[in-house]
Backbone as CSV, one residue per row, in Angstrom:
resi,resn,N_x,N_y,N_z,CA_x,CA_y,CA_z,C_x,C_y,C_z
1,UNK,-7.125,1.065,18.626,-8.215,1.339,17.709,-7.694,2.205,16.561
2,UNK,-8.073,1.779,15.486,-7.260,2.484,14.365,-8.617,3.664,13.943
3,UNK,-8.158,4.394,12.895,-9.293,5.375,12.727,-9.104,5.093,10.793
4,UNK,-10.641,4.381,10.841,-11.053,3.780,9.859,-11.192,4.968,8.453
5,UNK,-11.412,5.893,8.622,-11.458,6.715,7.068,-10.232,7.164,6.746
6,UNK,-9.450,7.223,7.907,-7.847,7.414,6.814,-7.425,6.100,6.064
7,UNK,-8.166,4.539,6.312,-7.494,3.865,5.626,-8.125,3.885,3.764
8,UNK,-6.694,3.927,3.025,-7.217,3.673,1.619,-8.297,2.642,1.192
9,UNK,-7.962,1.595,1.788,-8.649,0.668,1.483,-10.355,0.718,1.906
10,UNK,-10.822,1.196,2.838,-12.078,2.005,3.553,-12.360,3.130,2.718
11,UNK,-11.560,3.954,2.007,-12.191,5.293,1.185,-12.621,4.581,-0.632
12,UNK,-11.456,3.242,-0.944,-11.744,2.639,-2.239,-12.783,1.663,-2.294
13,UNK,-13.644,1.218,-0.894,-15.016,0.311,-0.515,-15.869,1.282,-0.571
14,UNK,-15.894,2.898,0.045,-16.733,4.194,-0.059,-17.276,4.199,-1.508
15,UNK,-16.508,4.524,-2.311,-16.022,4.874,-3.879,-16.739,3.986,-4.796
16,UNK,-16.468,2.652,-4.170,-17.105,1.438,-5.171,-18.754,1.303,-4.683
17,UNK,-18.618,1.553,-3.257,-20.032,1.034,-3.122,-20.882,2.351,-3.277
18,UNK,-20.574,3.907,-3.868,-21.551,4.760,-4.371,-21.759,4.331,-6.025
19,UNK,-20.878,3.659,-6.385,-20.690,3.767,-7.663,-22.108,2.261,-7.920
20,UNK,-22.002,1.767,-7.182,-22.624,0.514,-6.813,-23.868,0.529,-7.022
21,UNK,-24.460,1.737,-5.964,-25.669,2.189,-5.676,-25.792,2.920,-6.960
22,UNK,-25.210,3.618,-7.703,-25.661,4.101,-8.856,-26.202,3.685,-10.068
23,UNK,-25.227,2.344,-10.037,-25.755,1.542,-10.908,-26.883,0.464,-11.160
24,UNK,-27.151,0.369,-9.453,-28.231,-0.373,-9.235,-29.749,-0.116,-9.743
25,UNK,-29.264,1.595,-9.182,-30.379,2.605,-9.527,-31.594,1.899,-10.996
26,UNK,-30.052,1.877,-11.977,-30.873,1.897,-12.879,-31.180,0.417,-13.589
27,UNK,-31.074,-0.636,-12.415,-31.471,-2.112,-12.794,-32.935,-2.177,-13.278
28,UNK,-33.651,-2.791,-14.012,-34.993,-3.230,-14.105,-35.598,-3.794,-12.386
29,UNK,-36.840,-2.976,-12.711,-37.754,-3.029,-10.906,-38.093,-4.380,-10.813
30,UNK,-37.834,-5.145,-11.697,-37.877,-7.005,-11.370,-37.138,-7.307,-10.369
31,UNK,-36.142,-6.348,-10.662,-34.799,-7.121,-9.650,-34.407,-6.314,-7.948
32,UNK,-35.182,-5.857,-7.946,-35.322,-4.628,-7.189,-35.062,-5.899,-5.457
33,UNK,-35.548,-6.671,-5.425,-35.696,-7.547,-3.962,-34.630,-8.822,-4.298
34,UNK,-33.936,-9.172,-5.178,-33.329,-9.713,-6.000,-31.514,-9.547,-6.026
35,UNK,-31.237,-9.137,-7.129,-29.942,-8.589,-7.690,-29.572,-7.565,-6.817
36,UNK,-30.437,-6.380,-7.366,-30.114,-5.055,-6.721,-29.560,-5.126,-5.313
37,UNK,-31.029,-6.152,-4.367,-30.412,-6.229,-3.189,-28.995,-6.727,-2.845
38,UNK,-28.878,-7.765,-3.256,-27.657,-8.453,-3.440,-26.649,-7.508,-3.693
39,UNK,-26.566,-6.468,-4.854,-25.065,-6.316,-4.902,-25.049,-4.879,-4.080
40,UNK,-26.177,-4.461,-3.521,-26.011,-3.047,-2.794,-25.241,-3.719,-1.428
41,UNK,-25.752,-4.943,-1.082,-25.514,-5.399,0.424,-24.163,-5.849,-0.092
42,UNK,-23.847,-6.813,-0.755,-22.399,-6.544,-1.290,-21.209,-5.514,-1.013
43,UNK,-21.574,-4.675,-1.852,-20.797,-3.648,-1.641,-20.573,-2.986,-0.728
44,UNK,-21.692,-2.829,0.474,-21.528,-2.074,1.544,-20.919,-2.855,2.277
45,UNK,-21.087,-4.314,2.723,-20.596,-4.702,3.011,-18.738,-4.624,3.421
46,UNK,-18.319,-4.379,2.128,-16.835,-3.868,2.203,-16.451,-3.148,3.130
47,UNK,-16.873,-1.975,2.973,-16.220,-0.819,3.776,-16.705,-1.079,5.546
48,UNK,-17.524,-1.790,5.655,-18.334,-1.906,6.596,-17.629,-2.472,7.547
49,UNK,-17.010,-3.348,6.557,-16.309,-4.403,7.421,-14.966,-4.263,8.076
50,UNK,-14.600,-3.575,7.017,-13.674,-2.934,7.334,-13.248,-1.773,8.790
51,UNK,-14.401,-1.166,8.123,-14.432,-0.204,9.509,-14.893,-0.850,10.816
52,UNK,-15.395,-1.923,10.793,-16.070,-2.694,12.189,-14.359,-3.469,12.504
53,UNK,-13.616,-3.370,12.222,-12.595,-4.538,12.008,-11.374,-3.478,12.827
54,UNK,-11.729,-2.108,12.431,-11.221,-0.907,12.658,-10.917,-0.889,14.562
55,UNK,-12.383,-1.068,15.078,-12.538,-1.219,16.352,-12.277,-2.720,17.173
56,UNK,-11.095,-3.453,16.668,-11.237,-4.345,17.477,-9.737,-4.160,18.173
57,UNK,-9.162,-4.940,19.252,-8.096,-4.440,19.683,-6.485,-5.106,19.313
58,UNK,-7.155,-6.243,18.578,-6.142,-7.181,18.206,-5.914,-7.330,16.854
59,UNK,-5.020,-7.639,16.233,-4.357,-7.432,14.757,-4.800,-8.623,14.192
60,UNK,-4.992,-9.894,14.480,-5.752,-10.793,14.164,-7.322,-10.835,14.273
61,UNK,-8.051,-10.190,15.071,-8.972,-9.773,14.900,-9.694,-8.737,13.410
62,UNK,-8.967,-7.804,13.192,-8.680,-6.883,12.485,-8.696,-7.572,11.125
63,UNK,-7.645,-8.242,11.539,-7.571,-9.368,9.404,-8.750,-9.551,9.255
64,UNK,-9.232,-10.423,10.362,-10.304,-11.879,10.393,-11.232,-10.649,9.341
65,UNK,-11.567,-9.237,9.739,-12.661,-8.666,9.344,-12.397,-8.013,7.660
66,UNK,-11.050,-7.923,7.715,-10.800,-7.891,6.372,-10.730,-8.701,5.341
67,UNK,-10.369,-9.818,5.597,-10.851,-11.056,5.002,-12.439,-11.277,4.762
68,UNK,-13.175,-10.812,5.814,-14.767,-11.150,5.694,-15.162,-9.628,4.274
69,UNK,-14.443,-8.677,4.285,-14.507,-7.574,3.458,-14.120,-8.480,1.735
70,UNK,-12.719,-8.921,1.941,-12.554,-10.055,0.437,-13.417,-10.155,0.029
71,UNK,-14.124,-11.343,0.982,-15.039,-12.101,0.363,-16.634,-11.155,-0.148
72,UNK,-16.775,-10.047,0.365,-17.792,-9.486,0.128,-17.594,-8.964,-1.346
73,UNK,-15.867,-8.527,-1.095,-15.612,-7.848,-3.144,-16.037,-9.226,-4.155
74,UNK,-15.548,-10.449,-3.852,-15.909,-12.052,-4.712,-17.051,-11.827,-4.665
75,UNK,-18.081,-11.670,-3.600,-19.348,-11.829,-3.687,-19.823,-11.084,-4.885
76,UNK,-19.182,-9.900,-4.750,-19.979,-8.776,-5.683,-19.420,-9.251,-7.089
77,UNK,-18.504,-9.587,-7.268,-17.989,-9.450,-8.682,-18.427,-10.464,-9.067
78,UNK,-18.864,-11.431,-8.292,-19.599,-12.603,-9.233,-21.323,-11.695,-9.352
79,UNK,-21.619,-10.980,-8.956,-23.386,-10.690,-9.310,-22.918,-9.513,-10.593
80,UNK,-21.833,-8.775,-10.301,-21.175,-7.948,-11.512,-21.190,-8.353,-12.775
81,UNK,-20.208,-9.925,-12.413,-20.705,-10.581,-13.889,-21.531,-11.527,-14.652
82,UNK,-22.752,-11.585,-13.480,-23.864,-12.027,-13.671,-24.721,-10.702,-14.924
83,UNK,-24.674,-9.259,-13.878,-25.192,-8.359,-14.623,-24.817,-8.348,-16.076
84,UNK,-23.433,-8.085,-16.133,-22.978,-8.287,-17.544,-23.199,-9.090,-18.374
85,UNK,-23.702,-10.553,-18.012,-23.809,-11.215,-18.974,-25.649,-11.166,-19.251
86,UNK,-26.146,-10.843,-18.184,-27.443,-10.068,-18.692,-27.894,-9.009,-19.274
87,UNK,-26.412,-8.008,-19.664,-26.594,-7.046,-20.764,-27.471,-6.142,-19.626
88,UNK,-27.498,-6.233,-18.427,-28.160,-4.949,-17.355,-26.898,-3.924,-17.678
89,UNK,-25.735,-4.012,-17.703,-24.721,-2.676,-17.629,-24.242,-2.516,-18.942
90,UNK,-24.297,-0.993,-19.774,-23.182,-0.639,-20.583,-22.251,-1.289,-20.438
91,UNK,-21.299,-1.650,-21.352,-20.009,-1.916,-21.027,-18.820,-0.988,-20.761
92,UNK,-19.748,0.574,-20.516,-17.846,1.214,-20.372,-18.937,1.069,-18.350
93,UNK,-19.594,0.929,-18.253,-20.128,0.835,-16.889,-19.910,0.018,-15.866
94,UNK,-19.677,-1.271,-17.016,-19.472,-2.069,-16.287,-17.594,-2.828,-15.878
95,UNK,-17.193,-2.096,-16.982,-15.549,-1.949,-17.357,-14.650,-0.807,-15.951
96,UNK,-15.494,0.016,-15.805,-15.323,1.098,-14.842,-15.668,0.238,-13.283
97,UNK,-16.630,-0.384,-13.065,-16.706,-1.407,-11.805,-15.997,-2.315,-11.583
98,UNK,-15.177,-2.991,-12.834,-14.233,-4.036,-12.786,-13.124,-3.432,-12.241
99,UNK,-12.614,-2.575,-13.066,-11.500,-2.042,-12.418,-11.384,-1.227,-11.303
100,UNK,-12.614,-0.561,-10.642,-12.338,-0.395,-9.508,-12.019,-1.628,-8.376
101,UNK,-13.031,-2.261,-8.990,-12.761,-3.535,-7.835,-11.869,-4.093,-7.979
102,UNK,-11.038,-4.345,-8.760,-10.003,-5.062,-9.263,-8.728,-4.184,-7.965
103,UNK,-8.773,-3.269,-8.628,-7.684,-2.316,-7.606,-7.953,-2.123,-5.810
104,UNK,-9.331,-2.305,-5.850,-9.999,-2.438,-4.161,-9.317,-3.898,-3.506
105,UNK,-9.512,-4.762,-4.447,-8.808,-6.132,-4.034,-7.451,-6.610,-4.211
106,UNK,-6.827,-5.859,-4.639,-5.434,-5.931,-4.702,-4.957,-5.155,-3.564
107,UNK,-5.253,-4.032,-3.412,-5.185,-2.954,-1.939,-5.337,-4.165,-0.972
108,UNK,-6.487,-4.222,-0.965,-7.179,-5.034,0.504,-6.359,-6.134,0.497
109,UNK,-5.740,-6.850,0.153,-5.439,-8.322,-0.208,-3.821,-7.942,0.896
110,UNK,-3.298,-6.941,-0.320,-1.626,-6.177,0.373,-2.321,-6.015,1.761
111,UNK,-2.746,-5.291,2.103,-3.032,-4.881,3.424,-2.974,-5.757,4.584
112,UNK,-3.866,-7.190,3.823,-4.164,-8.478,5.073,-2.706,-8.725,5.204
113,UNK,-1.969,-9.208,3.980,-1.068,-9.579,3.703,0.701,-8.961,4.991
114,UNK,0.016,-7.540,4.718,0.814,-6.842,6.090,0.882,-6.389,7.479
115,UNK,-0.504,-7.238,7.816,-1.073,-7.604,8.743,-0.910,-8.855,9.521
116,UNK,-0.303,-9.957,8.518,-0.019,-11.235,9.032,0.969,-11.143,9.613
């Protein structure tokens, strides 16, 4: 069993998904059951998965859940640039979410990668 908050990749899913929730904050209340939901569950998703992936006993097990974490960062960055092209985020706001995620998925990606 590994211990999930020393990994980088688990503290840079923390990081993105407050930053996440912050920004959601200030979506229009249309989207509130919608978007918002979507990219909050998104994002948590990440770290989540991660850390559930934390407790399993096998190293292939472990990927399988980091891989399911990937796909949660794709998930998000496609509703990311949904937002953006709806003009919901500033652009240094939404420039600041890219590149975190950008660097969350390059981490995570190395990681599976040294896991295989």
């Amino acid at each position: 069993m590994r211990n999930f908050k020393t990994l980088e990749v688990w503290q840079l899913g923390m990081e993105l998904t407050k930053s996440i929730y912050l920004q959601t904050a200030k979506l229009p209340q249309k989207e509130q059951f919608n978007l918002i939901a979507q990219l909050n569950k998104a994002a948590i998703s990440i770290p989540s998965n991660i850390a559930e992936g934390c407790s399993r006993s096998s190293d292939r097990d472990f990927k399988r859940f980091l891989e399911i974490a990937m796909g949660s960062s794709f998930e998000l960055e496609t509703q990311l640039l949904l937002c953006k092209s709806l003009g919901y985020f500033q652009e240094t706001e939404s420039s600041i979410s890219f590149e975190n995620l950008d660097r969350l998925q390059r981490k995570l990606n190395a990681f599976i990668q040294k896991i295989k």
